[in-house]
C-alpha positions in Angstrom: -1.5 -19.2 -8.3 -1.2 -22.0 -5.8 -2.2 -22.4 -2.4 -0.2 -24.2 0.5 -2.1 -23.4 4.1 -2.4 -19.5 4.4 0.3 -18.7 2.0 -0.2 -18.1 -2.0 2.5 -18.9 -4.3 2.4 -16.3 -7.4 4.0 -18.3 -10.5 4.1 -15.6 -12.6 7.7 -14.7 -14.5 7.3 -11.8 -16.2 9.9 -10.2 -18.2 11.7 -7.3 -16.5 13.8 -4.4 -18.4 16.8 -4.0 -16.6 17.3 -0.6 -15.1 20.5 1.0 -16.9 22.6 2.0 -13.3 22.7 -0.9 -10.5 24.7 -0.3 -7.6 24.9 -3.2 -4.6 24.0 -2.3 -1.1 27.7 -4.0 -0.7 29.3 -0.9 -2.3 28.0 1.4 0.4 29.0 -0.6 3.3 26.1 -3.0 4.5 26.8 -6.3 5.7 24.4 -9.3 5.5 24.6 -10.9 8.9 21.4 -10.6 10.2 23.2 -8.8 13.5 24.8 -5.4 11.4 22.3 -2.3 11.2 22.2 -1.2 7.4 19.7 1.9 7.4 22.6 4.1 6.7 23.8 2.0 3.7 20.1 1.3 2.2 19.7 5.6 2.4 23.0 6.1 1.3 22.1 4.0 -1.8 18.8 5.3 -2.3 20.1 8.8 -2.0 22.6 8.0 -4.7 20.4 6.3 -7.4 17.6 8.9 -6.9 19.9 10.9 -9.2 19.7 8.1 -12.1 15.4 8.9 -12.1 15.4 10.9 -15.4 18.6 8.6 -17.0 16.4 5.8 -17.2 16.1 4.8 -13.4 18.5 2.2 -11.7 18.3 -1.0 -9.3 20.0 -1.4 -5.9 21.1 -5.0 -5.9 20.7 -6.8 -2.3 23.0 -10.4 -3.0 22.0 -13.1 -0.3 22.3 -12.7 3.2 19.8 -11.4 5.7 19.9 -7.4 5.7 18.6 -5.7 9.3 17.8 -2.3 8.4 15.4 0.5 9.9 12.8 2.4 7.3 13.9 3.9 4.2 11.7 5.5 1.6 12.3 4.0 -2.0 11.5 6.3 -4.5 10.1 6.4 -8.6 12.2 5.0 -11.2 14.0 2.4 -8.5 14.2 -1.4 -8.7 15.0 -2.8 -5.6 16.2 -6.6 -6.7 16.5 -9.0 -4.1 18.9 -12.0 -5.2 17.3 -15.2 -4.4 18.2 -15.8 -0.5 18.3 -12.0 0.6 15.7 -11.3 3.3 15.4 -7.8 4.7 14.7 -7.7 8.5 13.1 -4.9 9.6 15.0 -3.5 12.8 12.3 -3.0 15.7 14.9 -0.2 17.1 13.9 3.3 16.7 17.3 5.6 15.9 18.0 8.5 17.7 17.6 10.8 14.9 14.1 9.2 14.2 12.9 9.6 17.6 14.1 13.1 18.0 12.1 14.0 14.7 9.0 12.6 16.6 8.7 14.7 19.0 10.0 18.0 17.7 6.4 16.9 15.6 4.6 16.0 18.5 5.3 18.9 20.6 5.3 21.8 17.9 
């Protein structure tokens, strides 16, 4: 492992199986501007590949580009590959459906 300032450099390669279902987050819609919200598309996919856990798992592709997106849960027997270049930017925006779920919890 190198050092440069505060930031460590892992050079470790090590060998990964590749998951036998990958989907891209293209297919369900998301766009890599850096202005475009892709929650929906990232859970969208997510939902989709959870049904690949007991065939082996499966890997959502993200190609380059820079991906705002609020949370999503990944789950077991998921890959989520980055391509060299792709950057996920978490959104600091709090959807309505997100909020809402709040405070039904807070105020229950």
């Amino acid at each position: 492992m190198n050092v440069y300032g505060d930031v460590e450099i892992c050079r470790l390669n090590p060998k990964l199986d590749p998951r036998p279902h990958s989907v891209s987050i293209l297919e369900f819609g998301a766009v890599g501007d850096g202005k475009t919200l892709n929650t929906i598309a990232f859970q969208n996919a997510i939902f989709y590949l959870k049904s690949f856990a007991d065939k082996g798992g499966a890997q959502l592709y993200v190609p380059p580009g820079q991906w705002l997106t609020g949370s999503f849960n990944l789950t077991s027997h998921l890959t989520l590959f980055l391509e060299k270049g792709a950057v996920i930017i978490g959104s600091q925006v709090l959807s309505p459906l997100a909020s809402f779920s709040y405070l039904l919890m807070k105020f229950d």
